[in-house]
C-alpha positions as CSV (number, residue, x, y, z in Angstrom):
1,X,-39.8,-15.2,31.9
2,X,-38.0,-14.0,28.9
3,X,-40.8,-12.2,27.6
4,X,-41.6,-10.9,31.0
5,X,-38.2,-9.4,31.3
6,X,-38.2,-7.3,27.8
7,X,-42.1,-6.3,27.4
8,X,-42.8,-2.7,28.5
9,X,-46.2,-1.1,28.7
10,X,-46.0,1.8,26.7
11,X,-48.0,5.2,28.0
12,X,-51.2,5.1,25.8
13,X,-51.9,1.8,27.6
14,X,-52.5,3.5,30.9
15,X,-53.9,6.1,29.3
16,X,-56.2,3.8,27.8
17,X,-56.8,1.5,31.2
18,X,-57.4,4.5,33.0
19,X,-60.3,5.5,30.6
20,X,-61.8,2.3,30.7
21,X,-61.3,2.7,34.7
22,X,-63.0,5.8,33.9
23,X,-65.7,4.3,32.4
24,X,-66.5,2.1,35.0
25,X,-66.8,4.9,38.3
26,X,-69.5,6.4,35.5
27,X,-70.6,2.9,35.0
28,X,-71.7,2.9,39.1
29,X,-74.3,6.1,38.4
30,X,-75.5,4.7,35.3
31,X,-75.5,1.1,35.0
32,X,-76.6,1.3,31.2
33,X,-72.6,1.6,30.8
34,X,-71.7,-1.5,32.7
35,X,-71.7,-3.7,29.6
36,X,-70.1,-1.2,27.3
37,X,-67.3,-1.1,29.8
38,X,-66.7,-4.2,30.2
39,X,-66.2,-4.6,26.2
40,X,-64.3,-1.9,25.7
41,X,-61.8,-3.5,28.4
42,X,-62.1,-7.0,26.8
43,X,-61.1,-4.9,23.2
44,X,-58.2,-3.1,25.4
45,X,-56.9,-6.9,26.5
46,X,-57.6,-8.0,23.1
47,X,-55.4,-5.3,21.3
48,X,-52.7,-5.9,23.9
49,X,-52.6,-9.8,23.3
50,X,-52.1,-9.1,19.6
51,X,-49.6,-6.6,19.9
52,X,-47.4,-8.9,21.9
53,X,-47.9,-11.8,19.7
54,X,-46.5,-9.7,16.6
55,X,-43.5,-8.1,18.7
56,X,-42.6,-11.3,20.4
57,X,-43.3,-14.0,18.1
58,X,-41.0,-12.9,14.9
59,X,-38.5,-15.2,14.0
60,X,-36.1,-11.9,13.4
61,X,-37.0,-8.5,14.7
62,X,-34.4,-5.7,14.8
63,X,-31.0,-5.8,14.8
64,X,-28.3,-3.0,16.0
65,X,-24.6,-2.0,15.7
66,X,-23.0,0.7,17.2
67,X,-20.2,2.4,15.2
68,X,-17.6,4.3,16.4
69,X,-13.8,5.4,15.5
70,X,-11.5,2.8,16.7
71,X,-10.2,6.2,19.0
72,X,-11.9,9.2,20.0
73,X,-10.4,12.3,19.8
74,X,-10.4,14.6,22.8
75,X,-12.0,17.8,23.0
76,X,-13.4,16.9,19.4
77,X,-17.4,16.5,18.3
78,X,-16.6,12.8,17.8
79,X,-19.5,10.9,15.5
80,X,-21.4,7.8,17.0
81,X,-23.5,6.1,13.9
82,X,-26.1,3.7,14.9
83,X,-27.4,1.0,12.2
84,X,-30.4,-0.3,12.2
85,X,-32.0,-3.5,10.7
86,X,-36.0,-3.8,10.8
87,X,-36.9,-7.4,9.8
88,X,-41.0,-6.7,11.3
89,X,-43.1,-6.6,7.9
90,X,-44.8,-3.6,9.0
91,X,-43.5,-0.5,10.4
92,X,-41.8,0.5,13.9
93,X,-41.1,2.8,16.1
94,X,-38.0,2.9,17.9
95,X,-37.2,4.6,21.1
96,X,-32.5,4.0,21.5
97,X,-31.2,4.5,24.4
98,X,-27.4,4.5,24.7
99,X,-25.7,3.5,27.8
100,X,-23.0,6.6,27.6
101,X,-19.8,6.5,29.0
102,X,-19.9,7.7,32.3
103,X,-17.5,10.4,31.8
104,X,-20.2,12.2,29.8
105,X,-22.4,12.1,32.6
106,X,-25.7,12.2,30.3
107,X,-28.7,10.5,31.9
108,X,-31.4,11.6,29.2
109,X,-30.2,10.1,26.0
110,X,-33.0,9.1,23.9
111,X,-33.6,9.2,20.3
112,X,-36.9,8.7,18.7
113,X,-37.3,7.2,15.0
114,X,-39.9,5.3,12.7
115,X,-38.5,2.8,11.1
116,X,-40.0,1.6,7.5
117,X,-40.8,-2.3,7.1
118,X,-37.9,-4.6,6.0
119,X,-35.8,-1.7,5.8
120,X,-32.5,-0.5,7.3
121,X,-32.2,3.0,8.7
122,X,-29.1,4.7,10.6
123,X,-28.8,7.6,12.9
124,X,-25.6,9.5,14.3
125,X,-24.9,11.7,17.5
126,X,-21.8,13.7,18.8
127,X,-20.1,13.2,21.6
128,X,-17.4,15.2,23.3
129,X,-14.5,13.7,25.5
130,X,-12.5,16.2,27.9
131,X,-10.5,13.9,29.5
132,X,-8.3,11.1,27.9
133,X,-8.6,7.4,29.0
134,X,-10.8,4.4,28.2
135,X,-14.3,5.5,28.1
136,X,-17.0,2.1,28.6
137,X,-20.2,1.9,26.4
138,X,-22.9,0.1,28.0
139,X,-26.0,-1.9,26.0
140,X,-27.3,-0.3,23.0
141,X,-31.3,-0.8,23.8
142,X,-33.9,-0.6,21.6
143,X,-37.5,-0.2,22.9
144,X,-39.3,-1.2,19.9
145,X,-43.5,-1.0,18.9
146,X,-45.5,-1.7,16.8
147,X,-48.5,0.4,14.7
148,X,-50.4,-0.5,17.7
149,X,-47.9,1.4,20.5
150,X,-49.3,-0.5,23.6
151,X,-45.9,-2.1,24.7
152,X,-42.6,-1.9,23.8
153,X,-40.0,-4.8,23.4
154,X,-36.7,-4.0,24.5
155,X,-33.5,-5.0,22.0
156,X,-30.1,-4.6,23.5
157,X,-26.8,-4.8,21.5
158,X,-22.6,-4.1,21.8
159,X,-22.6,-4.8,25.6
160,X,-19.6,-3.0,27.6
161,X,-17.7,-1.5,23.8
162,X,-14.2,-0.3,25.4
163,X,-13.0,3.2,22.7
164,X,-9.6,4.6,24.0
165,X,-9.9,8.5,23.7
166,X,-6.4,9.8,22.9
167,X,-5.0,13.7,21.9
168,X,-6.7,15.3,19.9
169,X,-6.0,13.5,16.4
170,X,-8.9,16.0,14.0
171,X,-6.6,18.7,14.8
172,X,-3.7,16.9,13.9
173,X,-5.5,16.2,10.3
174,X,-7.1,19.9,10.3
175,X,-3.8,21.7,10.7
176,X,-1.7,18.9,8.8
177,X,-4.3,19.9,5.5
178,X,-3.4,23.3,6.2
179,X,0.2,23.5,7.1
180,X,0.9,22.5,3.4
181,X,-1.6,24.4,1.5
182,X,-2.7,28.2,0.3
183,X,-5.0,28.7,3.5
184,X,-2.4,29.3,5.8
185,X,-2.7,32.7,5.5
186,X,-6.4,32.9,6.1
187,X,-5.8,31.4,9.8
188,X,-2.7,34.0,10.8
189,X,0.1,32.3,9.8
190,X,3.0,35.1,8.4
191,X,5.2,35.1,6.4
192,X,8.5,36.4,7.3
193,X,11.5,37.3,5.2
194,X,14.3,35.6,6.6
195,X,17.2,37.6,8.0
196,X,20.7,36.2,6.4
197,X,21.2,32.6,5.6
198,X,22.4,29.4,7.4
199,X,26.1,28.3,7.4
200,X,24.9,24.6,6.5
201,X,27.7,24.3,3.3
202,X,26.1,22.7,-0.2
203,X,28.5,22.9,-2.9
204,X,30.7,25.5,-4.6
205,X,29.3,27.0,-8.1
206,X,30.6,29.4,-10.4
207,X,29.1,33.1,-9.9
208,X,26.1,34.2,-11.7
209,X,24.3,37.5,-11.3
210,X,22.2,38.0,-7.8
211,X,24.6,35.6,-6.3
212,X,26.2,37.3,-2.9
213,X,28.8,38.3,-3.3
214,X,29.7,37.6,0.5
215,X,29.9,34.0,0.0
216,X,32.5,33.9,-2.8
217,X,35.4,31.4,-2.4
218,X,38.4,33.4,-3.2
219,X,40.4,30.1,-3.2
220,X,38.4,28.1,-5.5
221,X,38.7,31.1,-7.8
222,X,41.9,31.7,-7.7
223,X,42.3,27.7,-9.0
224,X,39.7,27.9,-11.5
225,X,40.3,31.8,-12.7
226,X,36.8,32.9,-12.4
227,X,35.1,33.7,-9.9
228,X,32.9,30.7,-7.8
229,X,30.8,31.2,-4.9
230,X,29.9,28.8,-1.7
231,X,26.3,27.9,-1.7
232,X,24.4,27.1,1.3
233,X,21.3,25.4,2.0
234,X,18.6,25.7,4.7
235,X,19.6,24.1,8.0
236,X,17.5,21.0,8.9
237,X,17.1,18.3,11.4
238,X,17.0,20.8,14.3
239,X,15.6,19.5,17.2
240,X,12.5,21.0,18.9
241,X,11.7,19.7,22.4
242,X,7.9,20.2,23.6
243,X,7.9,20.6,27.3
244,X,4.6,19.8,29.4
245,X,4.1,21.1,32.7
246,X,1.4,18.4,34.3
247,X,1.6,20.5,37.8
248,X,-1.4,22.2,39.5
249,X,-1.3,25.1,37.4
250,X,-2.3,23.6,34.4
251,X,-5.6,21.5,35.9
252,X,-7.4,24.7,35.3
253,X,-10.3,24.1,33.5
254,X,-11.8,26.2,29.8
255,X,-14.7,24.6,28.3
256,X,-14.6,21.7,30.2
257,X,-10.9,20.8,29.0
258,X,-8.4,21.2,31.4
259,X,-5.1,23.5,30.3
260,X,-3.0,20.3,30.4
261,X,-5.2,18.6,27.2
262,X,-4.9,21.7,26.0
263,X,-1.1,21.5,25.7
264,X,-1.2,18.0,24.7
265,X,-3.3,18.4,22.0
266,X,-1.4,21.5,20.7
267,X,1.7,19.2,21.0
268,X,0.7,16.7,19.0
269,X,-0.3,18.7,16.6
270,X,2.8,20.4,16.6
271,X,5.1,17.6,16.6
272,X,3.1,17.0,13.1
273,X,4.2,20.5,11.8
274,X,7.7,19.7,12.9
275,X,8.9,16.6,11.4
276,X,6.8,17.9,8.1
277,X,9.3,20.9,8.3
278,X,12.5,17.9,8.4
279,X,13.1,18.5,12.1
280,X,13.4,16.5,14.6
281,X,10.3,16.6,17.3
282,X,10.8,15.5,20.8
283,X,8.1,15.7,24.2
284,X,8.5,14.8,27.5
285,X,6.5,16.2,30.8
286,X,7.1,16.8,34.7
287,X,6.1,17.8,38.0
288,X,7.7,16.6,40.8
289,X,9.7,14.6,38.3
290,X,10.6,14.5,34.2
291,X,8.5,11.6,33.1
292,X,7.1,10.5,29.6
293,X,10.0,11.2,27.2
294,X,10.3,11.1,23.3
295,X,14.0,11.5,22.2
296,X,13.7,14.1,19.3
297,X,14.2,12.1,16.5
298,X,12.4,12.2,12.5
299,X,11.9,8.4,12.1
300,X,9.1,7.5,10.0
301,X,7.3,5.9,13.7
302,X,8.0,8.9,15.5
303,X,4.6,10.3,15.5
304,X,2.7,6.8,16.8
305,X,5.7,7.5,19.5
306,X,4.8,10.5,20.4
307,X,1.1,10.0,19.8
308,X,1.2,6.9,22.5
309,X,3.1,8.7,25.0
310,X,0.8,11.8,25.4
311,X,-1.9,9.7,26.0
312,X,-0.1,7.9,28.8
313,X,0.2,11.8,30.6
314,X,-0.8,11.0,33.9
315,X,-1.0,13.6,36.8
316,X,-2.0,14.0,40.7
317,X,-1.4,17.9,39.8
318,X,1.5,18.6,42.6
319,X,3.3,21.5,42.3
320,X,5.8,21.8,39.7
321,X,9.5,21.2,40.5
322,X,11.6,24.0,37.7
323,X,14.6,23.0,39.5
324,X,14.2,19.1,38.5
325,X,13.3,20.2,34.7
326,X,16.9,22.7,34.5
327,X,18.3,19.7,36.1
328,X,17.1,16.8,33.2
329,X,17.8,19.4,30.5
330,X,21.7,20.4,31.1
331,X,21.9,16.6,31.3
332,X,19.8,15.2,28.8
333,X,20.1,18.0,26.0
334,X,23.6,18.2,24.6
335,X,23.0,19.8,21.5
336,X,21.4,23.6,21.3
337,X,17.4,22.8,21.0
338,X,14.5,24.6,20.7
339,X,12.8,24.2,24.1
340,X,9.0,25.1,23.8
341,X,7.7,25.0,27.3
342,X,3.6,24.7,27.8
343,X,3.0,25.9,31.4
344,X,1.3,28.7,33.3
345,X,2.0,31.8,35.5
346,X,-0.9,33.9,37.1
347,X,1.1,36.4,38.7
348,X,4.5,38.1,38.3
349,X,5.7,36.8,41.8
350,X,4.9,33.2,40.8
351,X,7.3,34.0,37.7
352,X,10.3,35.1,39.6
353,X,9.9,32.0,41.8
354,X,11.2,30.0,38.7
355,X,12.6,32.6,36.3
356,X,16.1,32.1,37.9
357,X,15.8,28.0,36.2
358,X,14.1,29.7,32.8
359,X,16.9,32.0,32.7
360,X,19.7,28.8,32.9
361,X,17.6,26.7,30.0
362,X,17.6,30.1,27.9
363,X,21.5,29.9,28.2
364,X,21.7,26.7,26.4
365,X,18.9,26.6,24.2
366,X,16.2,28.7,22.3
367,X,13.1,28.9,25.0
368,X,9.9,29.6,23.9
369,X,7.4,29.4,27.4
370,X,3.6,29.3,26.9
371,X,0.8,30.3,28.7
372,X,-2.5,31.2,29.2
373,X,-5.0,34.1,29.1
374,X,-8.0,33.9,31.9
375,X,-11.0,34.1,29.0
376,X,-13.2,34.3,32.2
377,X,-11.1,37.5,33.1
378,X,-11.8,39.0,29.8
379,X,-15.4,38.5,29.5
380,X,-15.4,40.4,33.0
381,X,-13.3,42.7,31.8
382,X,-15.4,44.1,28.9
383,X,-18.5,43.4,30.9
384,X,-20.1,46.8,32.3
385,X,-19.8,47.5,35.6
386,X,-22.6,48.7,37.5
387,X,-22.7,48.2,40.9
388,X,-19.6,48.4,43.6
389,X,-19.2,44.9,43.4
390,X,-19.3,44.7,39.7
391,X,-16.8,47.8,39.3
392,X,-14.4,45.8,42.6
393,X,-14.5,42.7,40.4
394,X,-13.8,44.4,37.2
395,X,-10.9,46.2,38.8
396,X,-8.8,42.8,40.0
397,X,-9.7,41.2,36.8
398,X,-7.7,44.1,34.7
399,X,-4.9,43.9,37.8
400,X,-4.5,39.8,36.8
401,X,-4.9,41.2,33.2
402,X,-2.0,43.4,33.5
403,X,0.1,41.1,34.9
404,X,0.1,38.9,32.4
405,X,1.5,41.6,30.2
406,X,4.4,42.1,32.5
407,X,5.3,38.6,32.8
408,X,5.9,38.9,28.6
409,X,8.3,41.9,29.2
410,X,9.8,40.0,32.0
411,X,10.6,37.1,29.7
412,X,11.8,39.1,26.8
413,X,14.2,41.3,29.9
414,X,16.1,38.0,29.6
415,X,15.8,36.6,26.2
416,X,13.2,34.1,26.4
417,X,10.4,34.3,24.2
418,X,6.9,33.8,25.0
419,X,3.6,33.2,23.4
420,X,0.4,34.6,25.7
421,X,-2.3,32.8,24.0
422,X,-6.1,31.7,24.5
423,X,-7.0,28.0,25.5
424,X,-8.7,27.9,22.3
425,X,-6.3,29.4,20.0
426,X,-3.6,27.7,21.8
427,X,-2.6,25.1,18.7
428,X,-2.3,28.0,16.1
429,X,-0.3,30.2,17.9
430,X,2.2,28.1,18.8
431,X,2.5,26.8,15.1
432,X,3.2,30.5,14.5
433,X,5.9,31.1,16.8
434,X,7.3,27.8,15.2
435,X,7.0,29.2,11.8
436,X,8.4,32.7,12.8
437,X,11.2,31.0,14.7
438,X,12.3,28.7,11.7
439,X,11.8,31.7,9.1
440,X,13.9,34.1,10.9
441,X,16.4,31.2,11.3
442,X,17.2,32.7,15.2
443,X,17.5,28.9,16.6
């Protein structure tokens, strides 16, 4: 029964029996070819008797793993490896199909290799999450045959393999290379010169030329008769709120990965850049309510923190409640923060609706609101128009186009700062503001 349940007949069987069937309609006009049918069917049994005796008779025949990370990483090309152990003394071919995660919704997988006697072979494939969560591997099978390729003996390995797929953690280790080496420049970050210095008090040292002469300490130099200067150092441990808006607005989709992944992989990465530059990183979300907070802090488990509780976003997509956020902020943030607020407007009249609780937050903190470009809009836009249609459509793309432009100058009419930014480019730019906001030392 065994056997029964893991032999396959492979293709050139049938094609086989149905030349020997063939054979025998001929057979019926000429009956010369009776015999020769009949022994060329005998051969056909014969071949298939042996071939199963070879593939299921081994003590050993193949063995499988699947490898994977411990976590994927979302919106990433993650790498699956698949290792492969031929123990048959002659070679194999094997047909692998991998029961996928449904989430992937691929039905074809199949992956074709010859496989050397007594040897081990591996193979990889990429797969791409766009939504975070537990993602369920089904068998590994292995439809194995021999030299002969009439059936095929079916293998299966690493039954229901659970792999958690969390923020996007390549980016994290892409930008964290970068963010401390020579290639920032090559990828648009600036450097600024820094207007003025910070008032966070070092010591007091004796003048030397190049000094400023603004900070001199006329009352240490009156005690020591010469002249002695304040010196200041860069102000650190600032704290630097990221702010997710898990609303409808941000379940809009761009390449498959909704704007809300998006932000939280930008955030994580980030909150990387953040505590590497000594300040202090803290996240939370909302919707209808402020949920999944991170007090902004620099402990050395602050990342896993974060990391852990950006994986937990979880969202029904109601519309967003702006008065509830002002609300949790004037309570919860005390101390002057930079507030850098992932969210999206599509129209100028959907920005007044909330600009009166963005203007509040900009009272008592340094806001920095991000949103989104509609790439679709732009492809349209450059797109050449030459029907009515076309030219109609081309015409309200420019209009939402626009708009986005004024909602920038509508921001900056009240002090807040914005970033207008691509899906895809999302991560970068906001590293930039970061870095223009800490450089120019305006927090």
């Amino acid at each position: 029964m065994k056997l029964l349940k893991n032999l396959y007949l492979n293709n050139l069987f049938f094609y086989l029996l149905l030349g020997n069937i063939v054979l025998f309609v001929v057979a019926f006009f000429f009956p010369r070819l009776y015999k020769i049918s009949w022994i060329a069917f005998l051969i056909l049994m014969l071949f298939l008797a042996i071939d199963i005796m070879i593939l299921f008779f081994a003590k050993k025949g193949i063995e499988a793993t699947r490898i994977t990370a411990e976590k994927l990483s979302n919106g990433d090309e993650n790498p699956v490896n698949v290792s492969i152990k031929n123990y048959y003394t002659f070679p194999v071919v094997a047909k692998i199909i991998d029961e996928i995660p449904f989430q992937f919704q691929v039905r074809n997988f199949c992956i074709i290799r010859k496989i050397k006697a007594s040897s081990q072979d591996e193979i990889s494939y990429y797969l791409r999450p766009t939504e975070r969560g537990e993602y369920y591997f089904g068998n590994l099978n292995l439809y194995i045959s021999s030299p002969l390729l009439l059936i095929s003996r079916r293998f299966s390995f690493d039954k229901n393999q659970m792999v958690p797929v969390y923020p996007s953690y390549i980016q994290l280790r892409k930008y964290n290379l970068m963010a401390f080496s020579n290639q920032l420049f090559q990828y648009g970050f600036k450097k600024i010169r820094r207007i003025g210095h910070t008032m966070e008090f070092e010591q007091i040292k004796e003048y030397v030329a190049g000094d400023d002469i603004r900070t001199l300490n006329w009352k240490a130099t009156a005690k020591r008769n010469s002249l002695m200067v304040n010196q200041f150092q860069d102000e650190k441990s600032q704290s630097v709120y990221m702010v997710i808006d898990k609303g409808r607005l941000m379940k809009m989709p761009f390449n498959r990965l909704s704007l809300l992944d998006y932000a939280i992989n930008a955030t994580l990465v980030l909150s990387n850049v953040i505590l590497k530059k000594q300040d202090k990183a803290g996240v939370f979300s909302f919707s209808k309510k402020v949920e999944n907070r991170v007090v902004a802090e620099k402990r050395s488990s602050q990342m896993q923190l974060i990391l852990e509780n950006l994986y937990n976003i979880k969202t029904d997509f109601f519309e967003s409640d702006f008065s509830r956020l002002y609300v949790d902020i004037k309570k919860n943030l005390t101390q002057r923060s930079l507030v850098i607020l992932y969210t999206n407007f599509e129209t100028v009249d959907g920005l007044h609706r909330q600009l009166p609780y963005l203007k509040a937050i900009a009272k008592s903190h340094l806001l920095v609101v991000v949103f989104f470009n509609n790439t679709e809009l732009e492809d349209l836009i450059q797109k050449k128009a030459d029907t009515v249609q076309e030219i109609y459509d081309k015409v309200i793309a420019e209009k939402f186009a626009f708009e986005k432009r004024l909602i920038v100058n509508e921001l900056k009419k009240y002090g807040i700062y914005s970033v207008l930014t691509d899906p895809e480019n999302l991560t970068l730019d906001t590293i930039n503001k970061y870095l223009e906001i800490k450089a120019r030392g305006i927090l």
